[in-house]
C-alpha positions as CSV (number, residue, x, y, z in Angstrom):
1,X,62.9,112.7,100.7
2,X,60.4,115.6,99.4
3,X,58.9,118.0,102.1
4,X,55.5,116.3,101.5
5,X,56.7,113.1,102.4
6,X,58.2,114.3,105.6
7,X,55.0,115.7,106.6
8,X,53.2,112.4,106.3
9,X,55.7,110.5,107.8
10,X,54.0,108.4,110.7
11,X,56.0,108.8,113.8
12,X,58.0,106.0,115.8
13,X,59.2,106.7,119.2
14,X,62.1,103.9,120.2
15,X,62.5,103.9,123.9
16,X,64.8,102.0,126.3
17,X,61.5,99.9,127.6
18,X,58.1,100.0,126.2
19,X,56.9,103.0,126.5
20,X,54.2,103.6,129.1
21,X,50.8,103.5,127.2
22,X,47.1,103.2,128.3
23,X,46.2,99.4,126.9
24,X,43.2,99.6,125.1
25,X,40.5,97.7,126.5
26,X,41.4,94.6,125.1
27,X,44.0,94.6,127.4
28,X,43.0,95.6,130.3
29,X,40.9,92.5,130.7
30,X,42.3,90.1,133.4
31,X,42.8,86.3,131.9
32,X,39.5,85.1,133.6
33,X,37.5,87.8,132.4
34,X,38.9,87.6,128.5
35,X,37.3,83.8,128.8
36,X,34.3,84.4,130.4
37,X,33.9,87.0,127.6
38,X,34.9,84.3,125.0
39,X,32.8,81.5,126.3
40,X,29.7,83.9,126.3
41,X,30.7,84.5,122.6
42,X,31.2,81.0,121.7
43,X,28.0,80.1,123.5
44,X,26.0,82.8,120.7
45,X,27.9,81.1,117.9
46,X,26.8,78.0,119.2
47,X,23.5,78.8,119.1
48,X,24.0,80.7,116.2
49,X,25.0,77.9,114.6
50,X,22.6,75.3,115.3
51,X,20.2,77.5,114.2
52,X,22.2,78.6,110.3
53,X,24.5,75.9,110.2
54,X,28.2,77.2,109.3
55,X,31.7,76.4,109.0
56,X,34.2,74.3,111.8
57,X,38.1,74.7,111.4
58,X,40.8,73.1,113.4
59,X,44.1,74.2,113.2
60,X,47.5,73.5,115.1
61,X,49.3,75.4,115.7
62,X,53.2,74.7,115.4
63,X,54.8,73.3,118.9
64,X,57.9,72.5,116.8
65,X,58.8,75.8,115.3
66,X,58.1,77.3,119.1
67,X,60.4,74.4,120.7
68,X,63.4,75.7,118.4
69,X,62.3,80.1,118.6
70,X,62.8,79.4,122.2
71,X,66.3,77.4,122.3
72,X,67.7,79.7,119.7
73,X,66.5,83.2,122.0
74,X,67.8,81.5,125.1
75,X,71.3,81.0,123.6
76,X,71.0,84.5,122.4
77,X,70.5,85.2,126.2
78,X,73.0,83.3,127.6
79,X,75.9,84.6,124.4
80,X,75.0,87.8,125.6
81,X,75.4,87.1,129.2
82,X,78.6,86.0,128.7
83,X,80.1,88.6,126.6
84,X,78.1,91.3,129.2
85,X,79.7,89.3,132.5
86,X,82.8,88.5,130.9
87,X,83.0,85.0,131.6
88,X,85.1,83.0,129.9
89,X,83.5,79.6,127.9
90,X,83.8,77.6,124.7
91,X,81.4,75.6,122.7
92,X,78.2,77.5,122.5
93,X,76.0,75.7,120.6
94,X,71.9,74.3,120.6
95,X,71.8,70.5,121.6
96,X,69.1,68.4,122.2
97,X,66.6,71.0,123.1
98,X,69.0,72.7,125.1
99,X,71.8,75.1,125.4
100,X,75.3,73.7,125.7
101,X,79.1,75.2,127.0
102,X,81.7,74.7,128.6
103,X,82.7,77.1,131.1
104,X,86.2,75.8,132.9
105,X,86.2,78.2,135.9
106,X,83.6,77.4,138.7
107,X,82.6,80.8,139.8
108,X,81.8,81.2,136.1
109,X,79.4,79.0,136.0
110,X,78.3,80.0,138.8
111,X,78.1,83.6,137.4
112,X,75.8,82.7,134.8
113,X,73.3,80.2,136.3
114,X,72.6,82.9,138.8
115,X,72.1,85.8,136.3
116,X,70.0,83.5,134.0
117,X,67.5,82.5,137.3
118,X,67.6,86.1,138.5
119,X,66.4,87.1,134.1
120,X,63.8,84.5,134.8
121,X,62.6,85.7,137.8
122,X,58.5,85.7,138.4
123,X,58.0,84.7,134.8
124,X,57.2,80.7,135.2
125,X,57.6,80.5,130.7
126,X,61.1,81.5,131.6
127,X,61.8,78.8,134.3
128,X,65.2,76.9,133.3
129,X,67.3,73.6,134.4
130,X,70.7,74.4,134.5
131,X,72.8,70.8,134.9
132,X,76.3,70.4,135.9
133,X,78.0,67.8,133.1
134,X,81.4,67.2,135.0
135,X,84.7,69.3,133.3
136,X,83.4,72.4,133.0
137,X,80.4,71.5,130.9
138,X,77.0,72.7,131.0
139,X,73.3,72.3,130.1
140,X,70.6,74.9,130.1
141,X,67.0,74.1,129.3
142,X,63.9,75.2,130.1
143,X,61.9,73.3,131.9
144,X,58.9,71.5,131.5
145,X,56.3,73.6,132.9
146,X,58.1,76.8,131.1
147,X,57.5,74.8,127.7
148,X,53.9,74.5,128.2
149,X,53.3,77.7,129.3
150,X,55.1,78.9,126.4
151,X,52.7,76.5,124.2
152,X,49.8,78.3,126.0
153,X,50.9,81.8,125.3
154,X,51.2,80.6,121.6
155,X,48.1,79.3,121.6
156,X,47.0,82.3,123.3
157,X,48.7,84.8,120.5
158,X,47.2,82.9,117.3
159,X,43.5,83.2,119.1
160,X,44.1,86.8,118.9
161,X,45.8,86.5,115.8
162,X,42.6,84.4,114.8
163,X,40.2,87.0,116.1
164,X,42.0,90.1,114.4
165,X,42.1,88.8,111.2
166,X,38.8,87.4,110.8
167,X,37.7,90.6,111.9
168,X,39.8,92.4,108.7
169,X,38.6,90.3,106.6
170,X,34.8,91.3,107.6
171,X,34.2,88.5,109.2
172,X,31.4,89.8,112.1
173,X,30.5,86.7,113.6
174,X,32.7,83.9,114.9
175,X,34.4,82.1,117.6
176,X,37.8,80.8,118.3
177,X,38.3,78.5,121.1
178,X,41.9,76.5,122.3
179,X,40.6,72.6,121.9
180,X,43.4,70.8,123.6
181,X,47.0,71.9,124.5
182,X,48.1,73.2,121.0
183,X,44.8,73.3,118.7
184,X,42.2,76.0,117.7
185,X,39.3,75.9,116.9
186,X,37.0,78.4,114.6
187,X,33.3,78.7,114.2
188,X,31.9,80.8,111.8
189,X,28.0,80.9,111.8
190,X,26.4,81.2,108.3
191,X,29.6,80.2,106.2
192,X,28.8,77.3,104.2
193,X,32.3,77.3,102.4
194,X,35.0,77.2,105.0
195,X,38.1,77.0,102.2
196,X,36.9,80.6,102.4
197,X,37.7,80.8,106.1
198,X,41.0,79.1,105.9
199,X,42.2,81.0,103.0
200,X,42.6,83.9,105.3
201,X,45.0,82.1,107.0
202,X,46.8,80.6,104.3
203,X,49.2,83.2,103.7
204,X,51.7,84.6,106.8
205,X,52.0,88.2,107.6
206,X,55.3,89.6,106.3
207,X,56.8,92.3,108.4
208,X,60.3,93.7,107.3
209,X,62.5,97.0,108.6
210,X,64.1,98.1,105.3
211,X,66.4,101.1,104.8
212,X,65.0,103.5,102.7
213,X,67.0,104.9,99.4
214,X,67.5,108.4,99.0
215,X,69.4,108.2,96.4
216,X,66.0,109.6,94.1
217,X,62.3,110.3,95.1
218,X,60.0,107.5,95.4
219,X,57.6,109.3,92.8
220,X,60.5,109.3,90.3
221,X,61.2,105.7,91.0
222,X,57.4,104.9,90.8
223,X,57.2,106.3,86.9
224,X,60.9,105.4,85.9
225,X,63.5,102.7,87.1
226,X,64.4,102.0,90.6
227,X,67.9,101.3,90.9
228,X,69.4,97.6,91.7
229,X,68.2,96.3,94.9
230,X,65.0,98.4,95.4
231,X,61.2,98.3,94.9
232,X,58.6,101.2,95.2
233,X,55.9,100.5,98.3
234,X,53.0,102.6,98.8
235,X,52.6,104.1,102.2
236,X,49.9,102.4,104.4
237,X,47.4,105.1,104.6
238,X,48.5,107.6,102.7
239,X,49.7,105.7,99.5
240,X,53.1,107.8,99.2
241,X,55.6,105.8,97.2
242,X,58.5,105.2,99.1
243,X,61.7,103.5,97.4
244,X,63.3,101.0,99.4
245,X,65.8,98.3,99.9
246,X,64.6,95.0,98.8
247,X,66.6,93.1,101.5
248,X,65.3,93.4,104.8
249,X,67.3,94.0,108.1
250,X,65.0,92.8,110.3
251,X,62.0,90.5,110.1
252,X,59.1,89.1,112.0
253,X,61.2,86.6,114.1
254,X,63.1,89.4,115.3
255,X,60.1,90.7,116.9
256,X,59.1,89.0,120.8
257,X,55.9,91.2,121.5
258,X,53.6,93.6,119.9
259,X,50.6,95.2,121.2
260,X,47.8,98.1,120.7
261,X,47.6,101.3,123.1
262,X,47.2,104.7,123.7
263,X,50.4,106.9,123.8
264,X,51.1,108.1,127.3
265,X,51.3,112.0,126.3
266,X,49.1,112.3,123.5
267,X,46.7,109.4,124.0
268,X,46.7,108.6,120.3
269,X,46.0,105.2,119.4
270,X,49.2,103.3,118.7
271,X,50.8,99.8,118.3
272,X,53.7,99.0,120.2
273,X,56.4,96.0,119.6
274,X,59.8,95.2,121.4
275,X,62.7,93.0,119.7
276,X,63.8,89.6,121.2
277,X,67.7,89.8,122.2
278,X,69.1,89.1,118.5
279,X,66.8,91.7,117.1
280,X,68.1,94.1,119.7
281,X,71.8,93.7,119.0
282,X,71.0,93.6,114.8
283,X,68.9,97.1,115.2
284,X,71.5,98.8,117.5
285,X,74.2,97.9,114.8
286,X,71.8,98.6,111.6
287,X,71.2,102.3,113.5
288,X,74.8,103.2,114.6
289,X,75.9,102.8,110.9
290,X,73.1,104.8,109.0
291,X,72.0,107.6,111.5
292,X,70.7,110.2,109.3
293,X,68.6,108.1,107.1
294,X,65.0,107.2,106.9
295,X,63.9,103.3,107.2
296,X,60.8,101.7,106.9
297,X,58.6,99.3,108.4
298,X,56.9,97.2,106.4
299,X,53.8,95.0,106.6
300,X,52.4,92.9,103.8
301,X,54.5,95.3,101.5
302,X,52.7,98.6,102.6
303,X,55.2,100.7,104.7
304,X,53.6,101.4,108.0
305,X,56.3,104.1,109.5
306,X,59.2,105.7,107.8
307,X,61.2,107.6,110.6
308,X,64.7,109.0,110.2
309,X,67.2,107.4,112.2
310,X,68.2,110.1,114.8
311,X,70.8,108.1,117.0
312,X,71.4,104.6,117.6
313,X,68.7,102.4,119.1
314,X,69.9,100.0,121.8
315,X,67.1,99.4,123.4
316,X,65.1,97.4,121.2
317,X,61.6,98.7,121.5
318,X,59.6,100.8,120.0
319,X,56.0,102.5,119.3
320,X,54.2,103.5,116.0
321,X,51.7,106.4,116.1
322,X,50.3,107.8,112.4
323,X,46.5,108.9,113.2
324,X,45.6,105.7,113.4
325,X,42.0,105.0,114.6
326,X,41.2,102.5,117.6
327,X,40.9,99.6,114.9
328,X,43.7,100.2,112.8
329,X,46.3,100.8,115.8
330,X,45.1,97.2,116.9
331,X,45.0,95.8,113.6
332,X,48.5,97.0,112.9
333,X,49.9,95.5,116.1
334,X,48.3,92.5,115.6
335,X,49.9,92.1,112.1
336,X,53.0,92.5,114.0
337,X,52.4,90.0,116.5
338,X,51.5,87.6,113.6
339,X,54.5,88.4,112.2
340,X,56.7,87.0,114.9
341,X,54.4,83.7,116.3
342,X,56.8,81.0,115.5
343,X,56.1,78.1,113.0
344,X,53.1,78.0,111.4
345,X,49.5,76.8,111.7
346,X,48.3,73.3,110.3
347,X,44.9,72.9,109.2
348,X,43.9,69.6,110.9
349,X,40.0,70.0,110.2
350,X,37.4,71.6,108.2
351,X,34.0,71.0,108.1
352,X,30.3,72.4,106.9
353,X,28.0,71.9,109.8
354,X,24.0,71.6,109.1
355,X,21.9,73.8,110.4
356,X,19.6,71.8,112.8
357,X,16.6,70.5,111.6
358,X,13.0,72.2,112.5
359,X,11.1,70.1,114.6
């Protein structure tokens, strides 16, 4: 890696926790406030749109995909649980919506369902049934208030989602609203063509962590040939070709949060993100084996950050600061967080709507 490249390396800081940052205004808005600030907006587009006439999109958004994201992280949990506690069980495995085992001594079981509640703890999407099936067995679900709130908190993400990348894409004016338990739905004032709002939509955010080959200068690779398993990306701001692995240790699913704010000691505008459980475990083992050398992450093929390992990373989260502006740093995090929804969205509905006519 050249001098030049070093020096235009945007930073990221992995700490045991997310790190303490300032949330950007955004987020400092309690729940009630974000919707009276979104029904005021929608009530403008309304307006706005009686008056112009404009595009309506409905979208789903994929209850399916979340259903099976969350069984598969809570047996992540509960394996690691297990190994951590050093209980003794056999027959891990996803069943029906659930988690099953079979745990033959009693004070195991015990053991876990007690460290799982005490995990779950004052977060009601956490909330789990833990059933006793008679010879050791057991079945761990979550229950059926968790689910929902988990569908809300999708439903929740995408809006934002929604709102971000409208907002990329120079859309100024429009309005997403949740219409029922698992459906959105857009307004866009003025647009008489929505296939131009949906195509915005149409393709997902790719997020990657790649190691980075040092094995020649991305410049060289650029203007000769890359070796086997590697492409040239550009860098995100600064379009500095790095040359990186074409297989990707980590991906979007790996990722359970992301979100913009200000760097606690330098109050630069950053995007912050945290790994679920399995993306934890696979970036502790990825970073114990190449300390030393550079990675990259990766969004829609521009690398983002290109840090050198320093040490291994067990924490599993992380910030990325590179003189980003307020816009960008939020713009960044939310391709992160699109990354990672589960599932996809299915477009139920679009529609032109008619201005209203003059009396």
């Amino acid at each position: 890696m050249t001098r030049h490249q070093r020096k235009h390396n945007l930073a990221l800081i992995v700490t045991l926790a997310v790190a303490a940052v300032i949330a950007l205004p955004h987020a400092a808005f309690a729940d009630s406030q974000l919707d009276k600030m979104r029904a005021k907006i929608a009530a403008f587009v309304g307006d706005k749109m009686e008056k112009l006439g404009g595009s309506r999109v409905v979208y789903k958004v994929d209850g399916d995909g979340l259903r099976e994201s969350v069984v598969t992280d809570l047996r992540d949990d509960v394996y690691k649980t297990l190994r951590e506690s050093k209980i003794g069980f056999a027959g891990l495995g996803i069943r029906d919506g659930g988690v099953e085992l079979k745990i033959a001594d009693a004070k195991g079981r015990e053991q876990l369902a007690r460290k799982l509640a005490s995990a779950a703890e004052g977060l009601p999407s956490h909330a789990l049934t833990v059933t006793d099936g008679g010879d050791g067995m057991m079945r761990i679900a979550p229950t059926e208030a968790a689910s929902a709130a988990r569908l809300r908190e999708l439903v929740d993400d995408c809006i934002d989602m929604i709102e971000q990348r409208l907002k990329d894409s120079g859309v100024k004016l429009a309005s997403v609203q949740p219409a029922g338990a698992d459906r959105l739905r857009i307004f866009v004032p003025g647009e008489m063509d929505p296939e131009r709002v949906t195509a915005i939509f149409a393709r997902k955010v790719k997020v990657s962590f790649r190691l980075i080959d040092v094995s020649m200068p991305g410049a060289q690779a650029q203007s000769g040939n890359p070796p086997e398993g590697t492409e040239v990306l550009l860098g995100f701001k600064d379009n500095i070709p790095y040359l990186v692995a074409k297989d990707s240790a980590l991906d979007g699913s790996d990722i359970s949060y992301a979100g913009p704010g200000f760097a606690s000691s330098t109050k630069e505008p950053i995007a912050s993100f945290r790994f679920n459980g399995r993306g934890t475990r696979r970036f502790a083992h990825i970073t114990a084996e190449n300390v030393g050398r550079p990675f990259a992450i990766v969004l829609d093929d521009k690398v983002i950050s290109a840090p050198v390992i320093r040490e291994p990373i067990t924490g599993g989260s992380g910030q990325i600061s590179g003189n980003f502006t307020l816009e960008e740093a939020s713009s960044v995090a939310m391709m992160l967080r699109a990354g990672s929804l589960p599932g996809h969205l299915d477009l139920i509905e679009q529609q032109v709507v008619q201005a209203a006519a003059k009396p």
